[in-house]
N, CA, C and O atoms as a GROMACS GRO file, in nm:
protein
  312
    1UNK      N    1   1.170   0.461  -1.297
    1UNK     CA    2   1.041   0.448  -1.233
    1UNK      C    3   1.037   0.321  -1.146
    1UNK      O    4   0.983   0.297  -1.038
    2UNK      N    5   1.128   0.234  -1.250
    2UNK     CA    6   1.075   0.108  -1.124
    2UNK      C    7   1.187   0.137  -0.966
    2UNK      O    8   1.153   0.074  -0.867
    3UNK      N    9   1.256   0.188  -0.960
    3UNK     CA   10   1.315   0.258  -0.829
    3UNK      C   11   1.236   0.298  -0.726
    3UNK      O   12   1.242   0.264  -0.608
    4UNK      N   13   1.161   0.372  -0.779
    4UNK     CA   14   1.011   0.444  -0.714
    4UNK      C   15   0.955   0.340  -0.658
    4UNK      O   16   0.946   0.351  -0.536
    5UNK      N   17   0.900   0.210  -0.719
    5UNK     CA   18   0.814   0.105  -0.638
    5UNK      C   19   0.928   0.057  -0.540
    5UNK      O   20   0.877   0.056  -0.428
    6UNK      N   21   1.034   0.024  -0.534
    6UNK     CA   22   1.109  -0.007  -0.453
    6UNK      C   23   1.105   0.080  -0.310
    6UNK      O   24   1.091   0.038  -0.195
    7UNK      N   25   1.122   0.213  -0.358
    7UNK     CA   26   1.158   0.321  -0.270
    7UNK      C   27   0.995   0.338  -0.144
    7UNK      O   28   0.982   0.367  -0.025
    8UNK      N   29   0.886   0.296  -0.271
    8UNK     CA   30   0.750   0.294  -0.202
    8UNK      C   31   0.743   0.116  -0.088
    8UNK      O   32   0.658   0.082  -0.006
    9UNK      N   33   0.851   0.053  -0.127
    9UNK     CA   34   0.850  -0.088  -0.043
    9UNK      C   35   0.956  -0.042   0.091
    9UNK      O   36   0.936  -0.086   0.204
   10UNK      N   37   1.024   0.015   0.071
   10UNK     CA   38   1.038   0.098   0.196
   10UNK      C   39   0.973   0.118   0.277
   10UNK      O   40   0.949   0.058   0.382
   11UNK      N   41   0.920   0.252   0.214
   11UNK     CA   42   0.814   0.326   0.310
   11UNK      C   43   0.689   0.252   0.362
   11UNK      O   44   0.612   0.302   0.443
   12UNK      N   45   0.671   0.102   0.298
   12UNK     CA   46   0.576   0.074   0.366
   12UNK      C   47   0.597  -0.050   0.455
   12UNK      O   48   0.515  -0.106   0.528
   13UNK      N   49   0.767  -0.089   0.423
   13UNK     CA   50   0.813  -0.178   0.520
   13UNK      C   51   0.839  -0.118   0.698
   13UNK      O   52   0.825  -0.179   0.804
   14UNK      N   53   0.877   0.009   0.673
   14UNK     CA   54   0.886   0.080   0.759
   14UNK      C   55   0.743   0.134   0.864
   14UNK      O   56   0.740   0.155   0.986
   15UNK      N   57   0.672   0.140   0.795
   15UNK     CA   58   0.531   0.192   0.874
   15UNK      C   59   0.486   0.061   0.895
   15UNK      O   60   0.382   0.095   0.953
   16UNK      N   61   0.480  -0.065   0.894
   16UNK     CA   62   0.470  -0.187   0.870
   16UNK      C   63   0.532  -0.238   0.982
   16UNK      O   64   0.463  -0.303   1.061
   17UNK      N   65   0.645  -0.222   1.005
   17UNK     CA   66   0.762  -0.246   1.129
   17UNK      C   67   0.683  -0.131   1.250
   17UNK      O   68   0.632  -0.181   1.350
   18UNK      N   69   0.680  -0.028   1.238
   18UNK     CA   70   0.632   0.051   1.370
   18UNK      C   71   0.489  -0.005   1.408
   18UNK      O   72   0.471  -0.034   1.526
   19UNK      N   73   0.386  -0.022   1.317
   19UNK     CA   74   0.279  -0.039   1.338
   19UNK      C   75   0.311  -0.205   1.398
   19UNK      O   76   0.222  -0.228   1.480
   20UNK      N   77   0.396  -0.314   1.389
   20UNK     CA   78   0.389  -0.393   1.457
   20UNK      C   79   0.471  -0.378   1.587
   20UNK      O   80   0.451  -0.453   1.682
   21UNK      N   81   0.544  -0.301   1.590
   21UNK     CA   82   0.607  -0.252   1.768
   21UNK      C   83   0.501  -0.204   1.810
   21UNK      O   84   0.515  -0.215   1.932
   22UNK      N   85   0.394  -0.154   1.790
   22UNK     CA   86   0.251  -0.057   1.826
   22UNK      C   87   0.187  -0.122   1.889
   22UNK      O   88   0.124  -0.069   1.981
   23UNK      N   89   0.176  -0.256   1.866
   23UNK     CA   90   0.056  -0.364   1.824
   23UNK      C   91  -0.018  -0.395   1.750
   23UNK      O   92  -0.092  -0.493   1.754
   24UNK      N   93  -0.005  -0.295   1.649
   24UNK     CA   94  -0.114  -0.243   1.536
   24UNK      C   95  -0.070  -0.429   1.423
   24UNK      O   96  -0.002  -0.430   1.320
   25UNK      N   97  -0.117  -0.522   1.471
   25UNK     CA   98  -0.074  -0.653   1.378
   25UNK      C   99  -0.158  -0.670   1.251
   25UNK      O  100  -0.114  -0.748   1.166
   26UNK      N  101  -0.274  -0.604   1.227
   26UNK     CA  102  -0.324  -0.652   1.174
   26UNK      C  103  -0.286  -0.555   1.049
   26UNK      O  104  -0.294  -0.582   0.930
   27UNK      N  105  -0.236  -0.417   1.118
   27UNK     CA  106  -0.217  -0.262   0.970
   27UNK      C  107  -0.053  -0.316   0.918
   27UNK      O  108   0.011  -0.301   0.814
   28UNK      N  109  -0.022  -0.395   1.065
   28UNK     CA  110   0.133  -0.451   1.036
   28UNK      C  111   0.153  -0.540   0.913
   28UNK      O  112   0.262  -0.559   0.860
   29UNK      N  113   0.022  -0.599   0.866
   29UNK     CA  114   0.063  -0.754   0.794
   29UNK      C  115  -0.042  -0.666   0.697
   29UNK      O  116  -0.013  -0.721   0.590
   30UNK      N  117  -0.099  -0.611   0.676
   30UNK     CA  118  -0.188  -0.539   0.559
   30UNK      C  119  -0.028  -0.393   0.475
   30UNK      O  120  -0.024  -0.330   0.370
   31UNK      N  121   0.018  -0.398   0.533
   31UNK     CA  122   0.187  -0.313   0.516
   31UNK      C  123   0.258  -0.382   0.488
   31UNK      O  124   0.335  -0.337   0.404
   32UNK      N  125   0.285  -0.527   0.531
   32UNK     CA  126   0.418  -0.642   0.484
   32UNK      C  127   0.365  -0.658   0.318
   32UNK      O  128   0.441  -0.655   0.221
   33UNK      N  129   0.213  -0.676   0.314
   33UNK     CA  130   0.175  -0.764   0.205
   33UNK      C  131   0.178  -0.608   0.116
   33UNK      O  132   0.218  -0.625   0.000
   34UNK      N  133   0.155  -0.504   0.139
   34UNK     CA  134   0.192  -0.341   0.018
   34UNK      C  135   0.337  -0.356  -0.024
   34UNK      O  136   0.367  -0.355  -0.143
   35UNK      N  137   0.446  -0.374   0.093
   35UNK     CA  138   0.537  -0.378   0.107
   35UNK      C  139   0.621  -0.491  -0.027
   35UNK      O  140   0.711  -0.455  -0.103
   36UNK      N  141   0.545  -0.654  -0.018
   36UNK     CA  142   0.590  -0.728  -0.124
   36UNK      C  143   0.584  -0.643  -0.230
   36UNK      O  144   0.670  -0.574  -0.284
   37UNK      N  145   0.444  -0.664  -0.253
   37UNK     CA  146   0.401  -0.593  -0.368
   37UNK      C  147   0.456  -0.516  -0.428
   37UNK      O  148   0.478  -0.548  -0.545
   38UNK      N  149   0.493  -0.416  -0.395
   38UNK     CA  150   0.600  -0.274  -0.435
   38UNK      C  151   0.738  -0.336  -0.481
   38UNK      O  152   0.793  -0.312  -0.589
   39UNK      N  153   0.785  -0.419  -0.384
   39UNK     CA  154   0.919  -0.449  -0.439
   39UNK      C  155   0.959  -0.551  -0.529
   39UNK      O  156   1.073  -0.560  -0.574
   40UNK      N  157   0.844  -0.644  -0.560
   40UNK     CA  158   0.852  -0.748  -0.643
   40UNK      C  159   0.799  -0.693  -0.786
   40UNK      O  160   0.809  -0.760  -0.889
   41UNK      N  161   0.721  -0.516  -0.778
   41UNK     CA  162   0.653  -0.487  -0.911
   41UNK      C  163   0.804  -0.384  -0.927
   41UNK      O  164   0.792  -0.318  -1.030
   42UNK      N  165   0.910  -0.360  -0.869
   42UNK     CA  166   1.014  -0.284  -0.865
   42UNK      C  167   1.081  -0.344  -0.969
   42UNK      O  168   1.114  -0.299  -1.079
   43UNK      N  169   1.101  -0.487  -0.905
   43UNK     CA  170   1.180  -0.591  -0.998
   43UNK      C  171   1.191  -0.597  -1.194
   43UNK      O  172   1.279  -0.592  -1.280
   44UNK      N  173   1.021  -0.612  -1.182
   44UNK     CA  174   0.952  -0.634  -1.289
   44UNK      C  175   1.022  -0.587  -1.440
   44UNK      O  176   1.020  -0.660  -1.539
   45UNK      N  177   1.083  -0.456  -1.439
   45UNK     CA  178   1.144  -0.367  -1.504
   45UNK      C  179   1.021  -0.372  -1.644
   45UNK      O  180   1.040  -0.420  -1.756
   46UNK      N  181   0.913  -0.314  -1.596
   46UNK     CA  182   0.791  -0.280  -1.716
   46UNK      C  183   0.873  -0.139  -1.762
   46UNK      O  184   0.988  -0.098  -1.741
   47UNK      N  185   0.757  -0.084  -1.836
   47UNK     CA  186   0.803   0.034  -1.914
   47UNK      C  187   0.720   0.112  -1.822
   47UNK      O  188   0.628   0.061  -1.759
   48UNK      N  189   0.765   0.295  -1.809
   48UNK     CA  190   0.699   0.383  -1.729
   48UNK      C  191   0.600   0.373  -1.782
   48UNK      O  192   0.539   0.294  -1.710
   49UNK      N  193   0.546   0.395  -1.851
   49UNK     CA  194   0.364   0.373  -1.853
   49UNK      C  195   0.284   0.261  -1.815
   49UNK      O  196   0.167   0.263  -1.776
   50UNK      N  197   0.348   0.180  -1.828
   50UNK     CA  198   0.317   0.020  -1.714
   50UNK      C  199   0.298   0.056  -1.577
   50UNK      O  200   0.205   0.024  -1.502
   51UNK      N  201   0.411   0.135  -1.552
   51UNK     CA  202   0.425   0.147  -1.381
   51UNK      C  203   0.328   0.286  -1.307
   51UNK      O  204   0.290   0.290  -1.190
   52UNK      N  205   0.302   0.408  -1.428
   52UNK     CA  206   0.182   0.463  -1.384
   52UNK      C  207   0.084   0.434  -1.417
   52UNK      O  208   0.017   0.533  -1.446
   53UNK      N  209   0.026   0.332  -1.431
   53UNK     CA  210  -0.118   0.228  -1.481
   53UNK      C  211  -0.105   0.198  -1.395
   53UNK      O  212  -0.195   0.225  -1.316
   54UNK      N  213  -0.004   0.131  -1.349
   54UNK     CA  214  -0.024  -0.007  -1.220
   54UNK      C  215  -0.079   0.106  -1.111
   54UNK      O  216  -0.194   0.099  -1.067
   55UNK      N  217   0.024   0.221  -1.069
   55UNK     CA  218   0.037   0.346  -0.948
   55UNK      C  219  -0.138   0.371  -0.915
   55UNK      O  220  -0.202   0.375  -0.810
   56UNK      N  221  -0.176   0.386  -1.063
   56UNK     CA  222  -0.324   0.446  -1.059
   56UNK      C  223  -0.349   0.369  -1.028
   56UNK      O  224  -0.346   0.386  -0.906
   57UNK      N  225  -0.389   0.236  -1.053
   57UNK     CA  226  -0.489   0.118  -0.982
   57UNK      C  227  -0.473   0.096  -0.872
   57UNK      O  228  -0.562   0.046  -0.803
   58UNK      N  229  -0.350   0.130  -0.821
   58UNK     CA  230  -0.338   0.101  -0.707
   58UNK      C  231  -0.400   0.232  -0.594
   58UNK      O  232  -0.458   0.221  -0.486
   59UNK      N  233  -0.378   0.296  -0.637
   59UNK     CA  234  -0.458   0.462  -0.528
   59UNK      C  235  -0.625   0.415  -0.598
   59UNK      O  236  -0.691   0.399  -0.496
   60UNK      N  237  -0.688   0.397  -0.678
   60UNK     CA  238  -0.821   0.396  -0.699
   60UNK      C  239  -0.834   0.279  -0.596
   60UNK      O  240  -0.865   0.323  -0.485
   61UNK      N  241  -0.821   0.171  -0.600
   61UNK     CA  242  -0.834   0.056  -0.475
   61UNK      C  243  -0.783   0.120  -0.365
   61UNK      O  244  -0.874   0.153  -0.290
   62UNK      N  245  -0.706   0.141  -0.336
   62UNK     CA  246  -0.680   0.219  -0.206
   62UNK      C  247  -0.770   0.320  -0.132
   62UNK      O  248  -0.790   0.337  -0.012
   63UNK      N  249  -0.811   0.371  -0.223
   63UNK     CA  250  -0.907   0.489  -0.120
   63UNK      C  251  -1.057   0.452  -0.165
   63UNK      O  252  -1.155   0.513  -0.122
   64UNK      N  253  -1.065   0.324  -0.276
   64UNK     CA  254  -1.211   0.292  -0.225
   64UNK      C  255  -1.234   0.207  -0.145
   64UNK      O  256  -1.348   0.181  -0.107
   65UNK      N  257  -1.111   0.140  -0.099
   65UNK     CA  258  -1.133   0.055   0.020
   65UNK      C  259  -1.125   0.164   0.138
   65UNK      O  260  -1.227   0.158   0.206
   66UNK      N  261  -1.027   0.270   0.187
   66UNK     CA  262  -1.038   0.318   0.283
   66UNK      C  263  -1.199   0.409   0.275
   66UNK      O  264  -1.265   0.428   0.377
   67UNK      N  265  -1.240   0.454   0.152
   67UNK     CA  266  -1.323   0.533   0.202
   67UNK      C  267  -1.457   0.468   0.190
   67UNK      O  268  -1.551   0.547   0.186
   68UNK      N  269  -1.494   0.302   0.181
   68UNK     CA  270  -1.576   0.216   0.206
   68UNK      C  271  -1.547   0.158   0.360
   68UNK      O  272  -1.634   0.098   0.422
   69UNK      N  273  -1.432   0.182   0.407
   69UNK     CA  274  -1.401   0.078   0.560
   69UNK      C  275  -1.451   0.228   0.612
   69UNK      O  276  -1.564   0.220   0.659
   70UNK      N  277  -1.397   0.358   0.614
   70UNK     CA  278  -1.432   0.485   0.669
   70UNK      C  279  -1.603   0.525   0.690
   70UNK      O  280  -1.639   0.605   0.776
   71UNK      N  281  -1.674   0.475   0.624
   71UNK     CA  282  -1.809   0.506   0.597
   71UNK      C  283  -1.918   0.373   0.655
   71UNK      O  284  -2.012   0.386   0.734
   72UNK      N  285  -1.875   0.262   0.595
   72UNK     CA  286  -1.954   0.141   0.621
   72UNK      C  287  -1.939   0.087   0.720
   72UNK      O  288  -2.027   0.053   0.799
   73UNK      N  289  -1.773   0.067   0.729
   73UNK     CA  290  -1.741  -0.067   0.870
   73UNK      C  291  -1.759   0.055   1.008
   73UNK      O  292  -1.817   0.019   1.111
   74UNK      N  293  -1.703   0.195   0.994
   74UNK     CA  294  -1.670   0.239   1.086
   74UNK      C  295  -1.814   0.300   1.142
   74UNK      O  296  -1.848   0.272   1.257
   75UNK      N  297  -1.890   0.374   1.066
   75UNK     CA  298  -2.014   0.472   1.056
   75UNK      C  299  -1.971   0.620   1.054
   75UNK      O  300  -1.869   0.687   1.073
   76UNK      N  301  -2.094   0.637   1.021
   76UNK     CA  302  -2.083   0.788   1.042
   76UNK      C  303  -2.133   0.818   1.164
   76UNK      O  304  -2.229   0.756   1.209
   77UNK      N  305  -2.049   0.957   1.259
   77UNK     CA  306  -2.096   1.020   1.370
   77UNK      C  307  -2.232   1.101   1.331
   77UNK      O  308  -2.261   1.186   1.247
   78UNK      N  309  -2.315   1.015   1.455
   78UNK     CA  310  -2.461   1.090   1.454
   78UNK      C  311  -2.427   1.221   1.552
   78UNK      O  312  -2.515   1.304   1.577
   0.00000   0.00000   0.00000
């Protein structure tokens, strides 16, 4: 399992890297800092149920921040 957080520091070093060739700097450095994260909780070598605890907290923060920035910062179309 802890492979998986590694494999997820990839994928977000990578979208992280395009989004700063884009210009996108700010989704660029909000992706470097997912990117630590993943690979330093890779390291960690917890037990799999550690690492789907952590997974879940991490998607519950994730989409209540996107679906608070989606609704509040952005609005809704009148």
């Amino acid at each position: 399992m802890a492979r998986m957080f590694r494999v997820l520091g990839f994928f977000t070093l990578t979208i992280g890297l395009m989004a700063f060739a884009g210009g996108l700097v700010e989704m660029a450095f909000l992706f470097f800092l997912q990117t630590a994260f993943f690979v330093i909780l890779g390291y960690l070598n917890f037990t799999e149920r550690t690492y789907v605890l952590l997974f879940w907290a991490y998607m519950i923060v994730t989409f209540t921040g996107f679906s608070y920035w989606t609704i509040f910062e952005m609005g809704l179309p009148v």
